[in-house]
C-alpha positions in Angstrom: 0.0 0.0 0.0 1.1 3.7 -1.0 2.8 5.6 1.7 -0.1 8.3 1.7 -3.0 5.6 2.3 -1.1 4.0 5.1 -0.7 7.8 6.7 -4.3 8.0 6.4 -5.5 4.5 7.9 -3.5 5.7 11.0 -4.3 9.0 11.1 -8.0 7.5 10.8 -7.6 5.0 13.7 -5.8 7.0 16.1 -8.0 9.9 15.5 -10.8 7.6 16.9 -8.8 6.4 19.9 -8.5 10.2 20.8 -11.8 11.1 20.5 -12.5 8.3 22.4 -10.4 9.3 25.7 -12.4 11.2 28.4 -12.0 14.4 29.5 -10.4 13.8 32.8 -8.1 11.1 31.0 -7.6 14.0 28.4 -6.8 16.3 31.4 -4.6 14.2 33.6 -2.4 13.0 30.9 -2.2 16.9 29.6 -1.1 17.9 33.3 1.8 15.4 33.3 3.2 16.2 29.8 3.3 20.0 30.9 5.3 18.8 33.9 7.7 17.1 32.1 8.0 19.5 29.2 8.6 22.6 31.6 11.6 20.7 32.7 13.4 20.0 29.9 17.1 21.7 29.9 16.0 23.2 25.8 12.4 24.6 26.9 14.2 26.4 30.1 17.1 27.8 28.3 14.9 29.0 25.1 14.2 32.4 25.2 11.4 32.1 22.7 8.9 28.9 22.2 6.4 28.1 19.6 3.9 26.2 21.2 0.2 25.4 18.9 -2.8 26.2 20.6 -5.0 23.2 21.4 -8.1 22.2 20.2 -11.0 21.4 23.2 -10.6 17.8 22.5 -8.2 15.3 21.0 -5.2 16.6 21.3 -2.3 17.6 24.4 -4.4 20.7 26.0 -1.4 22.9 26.1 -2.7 25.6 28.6 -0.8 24.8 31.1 2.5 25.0 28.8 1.5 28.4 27.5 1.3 29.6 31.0 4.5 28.8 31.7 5.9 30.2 29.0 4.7 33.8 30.1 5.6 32.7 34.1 9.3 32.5 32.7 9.4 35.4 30.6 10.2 34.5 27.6 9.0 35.3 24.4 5.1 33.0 22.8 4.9 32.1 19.6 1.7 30.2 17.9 0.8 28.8 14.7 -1.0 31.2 12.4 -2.7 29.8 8.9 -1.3 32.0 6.4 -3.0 30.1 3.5 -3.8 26.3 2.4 0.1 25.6 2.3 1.6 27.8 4.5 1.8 28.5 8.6 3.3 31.1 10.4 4.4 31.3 13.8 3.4 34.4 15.0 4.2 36.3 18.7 1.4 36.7 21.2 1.8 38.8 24.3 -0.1 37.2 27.1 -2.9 34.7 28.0 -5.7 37.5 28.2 -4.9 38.2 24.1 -5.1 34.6 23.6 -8.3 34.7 25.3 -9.5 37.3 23.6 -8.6 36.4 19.8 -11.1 34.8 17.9 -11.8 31.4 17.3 -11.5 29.0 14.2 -14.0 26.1 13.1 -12.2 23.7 15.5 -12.4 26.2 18.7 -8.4 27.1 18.4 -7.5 31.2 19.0 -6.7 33.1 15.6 -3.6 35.2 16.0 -3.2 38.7 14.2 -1.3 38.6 10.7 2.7 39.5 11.6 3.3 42.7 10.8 7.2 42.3 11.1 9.9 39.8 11.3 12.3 41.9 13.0 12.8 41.6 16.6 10.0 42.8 19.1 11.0 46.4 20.5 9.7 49.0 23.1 7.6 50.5 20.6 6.3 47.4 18.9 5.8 45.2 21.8 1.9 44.6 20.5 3.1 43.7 17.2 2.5 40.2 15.8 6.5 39.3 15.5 7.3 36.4 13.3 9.2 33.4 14.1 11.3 32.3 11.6 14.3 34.7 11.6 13.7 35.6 15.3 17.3 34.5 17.1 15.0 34.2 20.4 13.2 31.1 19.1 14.2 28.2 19.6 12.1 25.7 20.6 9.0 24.4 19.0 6.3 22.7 21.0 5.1 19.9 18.1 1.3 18.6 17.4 0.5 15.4 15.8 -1.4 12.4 15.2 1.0 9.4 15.8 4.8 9.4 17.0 7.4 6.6 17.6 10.7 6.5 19.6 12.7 6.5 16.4 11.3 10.6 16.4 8.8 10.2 13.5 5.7 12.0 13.6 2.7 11.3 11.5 0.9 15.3 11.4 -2.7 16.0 10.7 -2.0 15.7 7.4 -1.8 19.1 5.5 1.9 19.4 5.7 1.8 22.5 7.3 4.7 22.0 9.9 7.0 20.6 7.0 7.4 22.9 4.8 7.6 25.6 7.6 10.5 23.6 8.8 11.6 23.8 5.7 11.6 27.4 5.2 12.5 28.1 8.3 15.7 26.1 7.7 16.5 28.2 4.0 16.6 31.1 6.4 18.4 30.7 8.5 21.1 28.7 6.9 21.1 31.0 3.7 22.5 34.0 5.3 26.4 34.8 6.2 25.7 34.2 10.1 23.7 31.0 10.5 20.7 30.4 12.9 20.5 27.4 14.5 16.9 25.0 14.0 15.1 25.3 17.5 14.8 22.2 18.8 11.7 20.1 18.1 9.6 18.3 20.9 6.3 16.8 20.5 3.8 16.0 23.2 2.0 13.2 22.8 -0.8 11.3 25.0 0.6 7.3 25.6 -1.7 5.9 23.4 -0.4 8.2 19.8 2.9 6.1 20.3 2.5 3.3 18.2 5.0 1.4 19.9 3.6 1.4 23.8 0.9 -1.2 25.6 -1.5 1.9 25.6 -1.8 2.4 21.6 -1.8 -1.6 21.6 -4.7 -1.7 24.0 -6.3 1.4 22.0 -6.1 -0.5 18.7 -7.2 -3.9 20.3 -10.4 -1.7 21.3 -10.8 -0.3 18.2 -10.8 -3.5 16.4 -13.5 -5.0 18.7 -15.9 -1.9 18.4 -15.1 -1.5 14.8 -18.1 -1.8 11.9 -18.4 -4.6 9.4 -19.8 -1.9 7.6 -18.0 1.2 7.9 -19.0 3.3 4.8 -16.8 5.8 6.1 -13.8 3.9 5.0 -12.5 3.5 1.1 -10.4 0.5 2.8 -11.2 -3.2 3.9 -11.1 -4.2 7.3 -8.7 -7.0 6.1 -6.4 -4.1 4.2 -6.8 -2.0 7.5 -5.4 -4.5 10.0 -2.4 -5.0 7.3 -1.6 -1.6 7.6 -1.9 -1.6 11.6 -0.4 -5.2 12.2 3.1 -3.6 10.3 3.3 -0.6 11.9 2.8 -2.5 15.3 5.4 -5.4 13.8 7.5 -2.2 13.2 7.4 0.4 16.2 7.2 2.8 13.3 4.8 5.6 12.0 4.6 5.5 7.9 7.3 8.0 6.9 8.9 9.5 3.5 12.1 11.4 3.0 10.0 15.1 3.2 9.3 14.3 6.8 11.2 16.2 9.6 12.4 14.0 12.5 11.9 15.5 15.9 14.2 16.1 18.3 12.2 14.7 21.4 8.7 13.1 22.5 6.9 14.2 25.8 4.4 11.7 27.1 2.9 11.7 30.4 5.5 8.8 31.5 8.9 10.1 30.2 11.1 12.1 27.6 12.1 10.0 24.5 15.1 11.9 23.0 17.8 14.1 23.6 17.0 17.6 24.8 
C-alpha cells in the first residue's frame, strides 16, 4: 500500500482512539506532559517557544505550557494559517490576548497577521512578530497524530509543519551568520505512540468496536489491520524522506530523545 493511504489508515484510527479518551483522561495526561515539558534543559534555556494552541478535544491541551511560558518570561509564539500551504508562527503577548482572539472552526485562538519579522522592540511590543528569523526562538512545542521513539511523527495531514520547517531552515542557513533550528519536541498522549501497551490496548479496542460496515472507510477491514499489524510489527509511523524527525517526544510517563 502507498505511503499516503497508510498515513491516512493511521491518522483515521488514532483519531478515533482520541476522540475516544475522556476528558479527565484528556486532562490528567495533559497535566503530566506540561510537567515534564517545563523541565526540559531546551524549553528552560529557550528564550522564545512556539507552542500550537489546542483544540477542546483530541489533542495535548497545552494551557498549562503556555502559561508557563509567560511565568518564565520568555517570548510565545503560535501557529497562524497563512493560507492552504503555509503557517506562520506568530508572537502573542499574554494569555488574556489569547483569550481574547477569535476562534476557528475547530475552537483554536486566531492570532493577528505578523506585521514584522524583525525583533520585538519598546515600541512594537503589540506587534504580531514572526518566528522564523527571530534569534529568540528556539524551541517548538510539536502537534500530531501518531509518533514513535525512532522521532517520526505522523501530522494531521496538510503538511503545514514541513514545509515551515523547511523554510524556516533556507533562512536561517542562507545568510552569512547562520541560525541554528530550535529544537523540536512533541507531546503526545501514551496511546499516539504506536509502539507502547496503551496504543496496543487502543487498537485492540478499536478493532473489537469497529463496523463490518464502515461506509466511512474507502479501505477493507482486512487491508486496514495490514496496515496496523506492520506498523505494530514495526514500532514505526509510515514516513517518507520530506518528513522532519523531531528532536524529542513528551508523554505523560517520560522524555524520548535528547533535549
Amino acid at each position: 500500500m502507498l505511503l499516503r493511504a497508510r498515513k491516512k489508515v493511521l491518522r483515521r484510527v488514532v483519531g478515533r482512539v482520541l476522540r475516544a479518551l475522556s476528558a479527565g483522561q484528556v486532562a490528567a495526561q495533559s497535566e503530566a506532559i506540561a510537567r515534564r515539558l517545563v523541565e526540559l534543559r531546551a524549553f528552560r534555556e529557550a528564550k522564545g517557544v512556539c507552542v500550537y494552541l489546542s483544540m477542546p478535544k483530541g489533542e495535548v491541551d497545552t494551557t498549562a505550557v503556555v502559561k508557563a511560558i509567560f511565568d518564565a518570561g520568555k517570548r510565545c509564539f503560535v501557529p497562524r494559517i497563512a493560507s492552504k500551504t503555509e503557517i506562520q508562527m506568530v508572537e502573542v503577548h499574554s494569555l488574556e490576548q489569547i483569550e481574547s482572539l477569535p476562534r476557528d472552526s475547530w475552537g483554536i485562538p486566531i492570532p493577528p497577521a505578523p506585521t514584522s519579522t524583525s525583533s520585538a522592540t519598546d515600541d512594537s511590543k503589540q506587534q504580531a512578530i514572526e518566528a522564523t528569523e527571530c534569534t529568540d526562538m528556539s524551541f517548538i512545542v510539536m502537534p500530531g497524530v501518531a509518533f514513535d521513539r525512532t522521532m517520526n511523527r505522523l501530522g494531521h495531514g496538510a503538511g503545514y509543519y514541513d514545509r515551515y520547517l523547511r523554510r524556516m531552515h533556507g533562512i536561517r542557513t542562507g545568510g552569512d551568520h547562520a541560525i541554528p533550528m530550535p529544537q523540536l519536541v512533541a507531546v503526545a498522549f501514551r496511546e499516539q505512540i504506536v509502539s507502547s501497551d496503551a496504543f496496543a490496548s487502543a487498537l485492540k479496542k478499536y478493532r473489537q468496536e469497529r463496523g463490518t460496515d464502515d461506509k466511512k472507510s474507502k479501505i477493507s477491514a482486512e487491508d486496514e489491520d495490514a496496515v496496523l499489524d506492520a506498523i505494530v510489527k514495526d514500532g514505526e509511523v509510515p514516513h517518507g524522506d520530506t518528513d522532519w524527525l523531531l528532536d524529542g517526544i513528551v508523554t505523560p510517563d517520560g522524555f524520548y530523545g535528547s533535549s
